[in-house]
N, C-alpha and C positions, 0 to 999 in steps of 0.2 A: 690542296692543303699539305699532300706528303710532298710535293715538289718544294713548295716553301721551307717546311721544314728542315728539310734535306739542304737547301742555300745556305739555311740559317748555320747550319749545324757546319759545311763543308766553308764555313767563311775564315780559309786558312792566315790568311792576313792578321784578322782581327783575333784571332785564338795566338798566333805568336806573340804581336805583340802585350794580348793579356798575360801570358808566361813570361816575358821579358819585364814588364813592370813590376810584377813578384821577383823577379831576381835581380834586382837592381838592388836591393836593398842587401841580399844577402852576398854579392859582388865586392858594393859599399864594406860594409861592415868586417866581412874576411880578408879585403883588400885591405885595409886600414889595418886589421891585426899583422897580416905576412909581414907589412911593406917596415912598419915599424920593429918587426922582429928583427928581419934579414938587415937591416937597415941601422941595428947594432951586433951584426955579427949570428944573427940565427940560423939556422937551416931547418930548416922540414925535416922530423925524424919520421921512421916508419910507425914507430909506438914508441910511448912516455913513458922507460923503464925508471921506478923511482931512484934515484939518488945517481942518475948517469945522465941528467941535461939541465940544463942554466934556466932562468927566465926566457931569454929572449930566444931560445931553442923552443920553450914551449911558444908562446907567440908565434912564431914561425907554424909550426907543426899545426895550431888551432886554426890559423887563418890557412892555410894549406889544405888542411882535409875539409873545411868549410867550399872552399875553391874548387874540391874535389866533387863535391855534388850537385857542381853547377845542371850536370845533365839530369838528376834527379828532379831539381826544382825546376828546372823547364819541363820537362814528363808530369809534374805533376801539376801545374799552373796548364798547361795547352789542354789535359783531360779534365779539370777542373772549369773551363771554360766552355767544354765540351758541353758535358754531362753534369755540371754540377757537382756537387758534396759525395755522390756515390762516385763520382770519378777520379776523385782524391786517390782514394787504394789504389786501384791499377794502375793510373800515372805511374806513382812513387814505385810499385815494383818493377813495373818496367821499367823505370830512370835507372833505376839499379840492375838491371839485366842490362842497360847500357851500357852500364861500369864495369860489369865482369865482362862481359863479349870484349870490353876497349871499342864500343862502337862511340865513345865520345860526345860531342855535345848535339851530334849529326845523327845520329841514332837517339839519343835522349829527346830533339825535335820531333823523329819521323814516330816514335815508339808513345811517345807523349799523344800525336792522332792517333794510333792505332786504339789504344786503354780508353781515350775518351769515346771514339766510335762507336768502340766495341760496348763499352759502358752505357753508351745513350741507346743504342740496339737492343740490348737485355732488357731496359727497364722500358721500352716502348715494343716491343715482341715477343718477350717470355710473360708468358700469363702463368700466373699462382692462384692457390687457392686461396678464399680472405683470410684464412687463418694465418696465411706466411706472407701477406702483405707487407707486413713491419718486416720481415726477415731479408727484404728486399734489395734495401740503402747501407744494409750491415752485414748481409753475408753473402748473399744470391750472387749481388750485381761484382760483388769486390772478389769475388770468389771465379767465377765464372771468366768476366775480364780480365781479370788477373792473370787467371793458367791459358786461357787462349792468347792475351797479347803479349806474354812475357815467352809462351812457344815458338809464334810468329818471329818475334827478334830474334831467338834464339837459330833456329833454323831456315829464316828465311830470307830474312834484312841484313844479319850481321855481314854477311861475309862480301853481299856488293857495297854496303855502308864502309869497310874495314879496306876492300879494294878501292875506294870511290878516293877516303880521305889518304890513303899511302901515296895515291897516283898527285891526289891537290900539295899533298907536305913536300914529293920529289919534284914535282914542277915548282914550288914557288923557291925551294931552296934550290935550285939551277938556276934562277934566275940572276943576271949578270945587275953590274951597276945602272946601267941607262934604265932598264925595266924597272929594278926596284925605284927608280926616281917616278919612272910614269906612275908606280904603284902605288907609290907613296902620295903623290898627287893624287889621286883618284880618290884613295880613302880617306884624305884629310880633308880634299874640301867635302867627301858625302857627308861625313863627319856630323857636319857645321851648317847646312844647308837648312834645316830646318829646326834647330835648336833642340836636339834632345827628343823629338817626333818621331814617325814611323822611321824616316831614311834612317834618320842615327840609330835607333834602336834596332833597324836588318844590317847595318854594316856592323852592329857592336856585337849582335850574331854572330857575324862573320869571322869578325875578329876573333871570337871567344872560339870559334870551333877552331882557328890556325892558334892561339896558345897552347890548348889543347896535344895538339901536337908538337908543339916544340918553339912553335914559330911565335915571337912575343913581338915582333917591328909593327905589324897593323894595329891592334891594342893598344899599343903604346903611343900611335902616331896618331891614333883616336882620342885618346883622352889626354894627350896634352893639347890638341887643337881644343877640348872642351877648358881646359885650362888657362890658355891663352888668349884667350878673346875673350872673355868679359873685361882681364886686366888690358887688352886691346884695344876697347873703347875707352877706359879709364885714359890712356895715353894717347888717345882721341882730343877729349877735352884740352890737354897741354897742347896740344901742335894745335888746335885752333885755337885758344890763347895767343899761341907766338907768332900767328900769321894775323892775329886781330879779327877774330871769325867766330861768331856765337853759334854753336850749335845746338847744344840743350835748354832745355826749358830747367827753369827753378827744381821742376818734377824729377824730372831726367838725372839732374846732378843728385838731390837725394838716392834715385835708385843705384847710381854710381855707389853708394859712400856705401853696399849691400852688395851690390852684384859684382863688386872688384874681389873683396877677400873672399867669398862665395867660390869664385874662381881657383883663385889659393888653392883651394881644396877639391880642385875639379868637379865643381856645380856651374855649369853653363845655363841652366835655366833662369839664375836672376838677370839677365840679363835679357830677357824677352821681351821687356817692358819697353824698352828703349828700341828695342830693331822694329816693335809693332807699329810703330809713329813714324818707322821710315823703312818700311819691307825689303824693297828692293833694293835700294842704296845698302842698309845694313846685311843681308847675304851677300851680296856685292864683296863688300869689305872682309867680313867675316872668309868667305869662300876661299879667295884670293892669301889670304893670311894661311889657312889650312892648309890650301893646295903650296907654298913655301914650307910650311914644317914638315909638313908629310914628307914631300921631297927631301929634304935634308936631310930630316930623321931614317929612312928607309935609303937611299945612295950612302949617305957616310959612316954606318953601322952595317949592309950588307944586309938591313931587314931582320937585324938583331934590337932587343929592347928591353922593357924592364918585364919583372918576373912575376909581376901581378897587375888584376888589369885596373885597378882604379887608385888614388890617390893623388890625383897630381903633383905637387913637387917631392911628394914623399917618395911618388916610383924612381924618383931620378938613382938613388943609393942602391937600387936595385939592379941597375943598367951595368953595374961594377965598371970598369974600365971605359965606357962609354959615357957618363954621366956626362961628361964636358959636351957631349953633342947635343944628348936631353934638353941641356938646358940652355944651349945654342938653338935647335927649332922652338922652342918656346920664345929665344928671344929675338929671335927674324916675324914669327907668326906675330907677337905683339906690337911690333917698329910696323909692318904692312899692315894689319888691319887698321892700326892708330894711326897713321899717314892717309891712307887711301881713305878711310870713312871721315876724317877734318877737311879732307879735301872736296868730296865727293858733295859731301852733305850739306843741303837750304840751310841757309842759316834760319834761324829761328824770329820770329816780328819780333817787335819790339813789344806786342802786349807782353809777350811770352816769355821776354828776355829777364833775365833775374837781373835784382838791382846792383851797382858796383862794391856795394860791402858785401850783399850774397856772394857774391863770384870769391870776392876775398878767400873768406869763410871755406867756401867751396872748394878752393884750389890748397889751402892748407889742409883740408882732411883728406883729399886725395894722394896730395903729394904724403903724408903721415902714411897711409896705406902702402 
């Protein structure tokens, strides 16, 4: 039973990506403020002295310091999934012992196991007496956790975590052109392989601990590959049109007229609907599409990118001088996935086929998009 328990509890996989589905929202949301600040001119202040910053300075500064506790909100999502509701405290203070050590988003991970551990130890090891039973979930466990795993980081983790990521920042930033194209390949089709699942969610990991540091090209080369492939298939539809090739069902073209603008706005999930009816063919295409912007994006920018990690066409303003490349792998990843998947793809029976005013229909709301 304590071996079970122990799997259960040590199921590092499954505890990440509970902490990564808690922070997608708040990625979302502070990426959408920065990207529109900086994107009229904002910057990130250190603090909002009143009557000495604009609107779009504060914009900036809210999604910025939001940005800034990404390692908190993973510390407290992986010890929350740990330990449950007493593991909330000690996540969150050790996410914040992440933030002052600068152990970054690789310290907010490792510090995030240690709070929940340590959390799930206390309340399955430390015996009370009933009377401080309730005292347990409110002061015992968050108290105890707390000062041992925020020691731990402090004295133990920080400084191979601090050397780990200096050594990963100065290797990727020596990296020549050819590399960053392999590199660049490598993350955009992981990207994209399984829609927004585990893979995408440990490379969007990845990503976020090299922003972190300075480095914004994987991020970036991530979430416009999420970007461009839903509008990917959209431009699917048209090349099998002009080669006289039905690929969708009636169904399919409705989830198009959803999962095209969806994309707009870097949401690759409405698009699941349509790769589930054709798995392989649609990674196929999808991957292919990634692995060209990736490379584009990462060779013709030197693995420079934009300055927050979600948004899609909004990061492009962010990219400053770059932007023309932005939205050049956007528009190589949309031309291959939309060629290769008209190509690729059974056409569909004719129970299946919509009738020739649907298609009509069909092809004016897409082309409108």
């Amino acid at each position: 039973m304590h071996e079970f328990m122990f799997m259960k509890k040590a199921n590092f996989k499954g505890h990440l990506l509970t902490a990564i589905s808690y922070l997608i929202p708040v990625v979302c949301g502070a990426g959408f403020i920065i990207a529109i600040g900086m994107a009229f001119g904002g910057k990130s202040q250190d603090a909002l002295v009143m009557g000495k910053f604009d609107f779009f300075q504060a914009l900036a500064t809210i999604g910025g310091k939001g940005l800034g506790m990404l390692p908190v909100v993973v510390a407290t999502g992986i010890a929350f999934s740990i330990a449950g509701k007493p593991g909330i405290a000690p996540g969150f203070v050790t996410g914040l012992v992440a933030n002052a050590i600068s152990a970054g988003f690789i310290g907010g991970i490792i510090g995030g196991y240690i709070a929940g551990w340590l959390a799930f130890a206390v309340l399955k090891y430390v015996k009370v007496p009933s009377w401080a039973k309730g005292l347990m979930p409110t002061l015992i466990v968050p108290f105890l956790a707390s000062i041992v795993s925020g020691l731990i980081m402090v004295y133990i983790v920080g400084t191979p975590v601090a050397w780990f990521t200096d050594w990963l920042t100065n290797f990727l930033k020596s990296m020549n052109g050819a590399s960053n194209l392999i590199f660049g390949a490598v993350i955009g089709g992981l990207s994209i392989v399984d829609f927004g699942g585990p893979i995408n969610k440990t490379a969007f990991a990845f990503a976020l601990t090299l922003q972190a540091q300075g480095i914004n090209g994987p991020v970036t080369a991530l979430q416009l590959t999420n970007t461009a492939t839903p509008i990917g298939f959209g431009v699917a539809y048209l090349v099998a049109k002009m080669i006289h090739k039905n690929i969708y069902t009636h169904d399919e073209i409705e989830t198009l007229k959803s999962a095209v603008p969806m994309g707009v706005v870097n949401i690759v999930e409405g698009s699941i609907p349509i790769v589930m009816n054709d798995i392989v063919r649609g990674i196929v295409a999808a991957a292919l599409g990634g692995v060209c912007e990736g490379a584009i994006l990462m060779s013709m920018t030197g693995g420079q990118g934009a300055t927050v990690p979600f948004g899609g066409f909004i990061m492009l303003p962010t990219m400053g001088s770059n932007w023309w490349v932005g939205l050049l792998a956007i528009a190589a990843n949309v031309l291959v996935t939309g060629v290769v998947y008209a190509i690729i793809k059974k056409p569909v029976s004719a129970e299946e086929k919509p009738s020739e005013l649907e298609e009509e229909l069909s092809l004016d709301d897409i082309q409108v998009m």
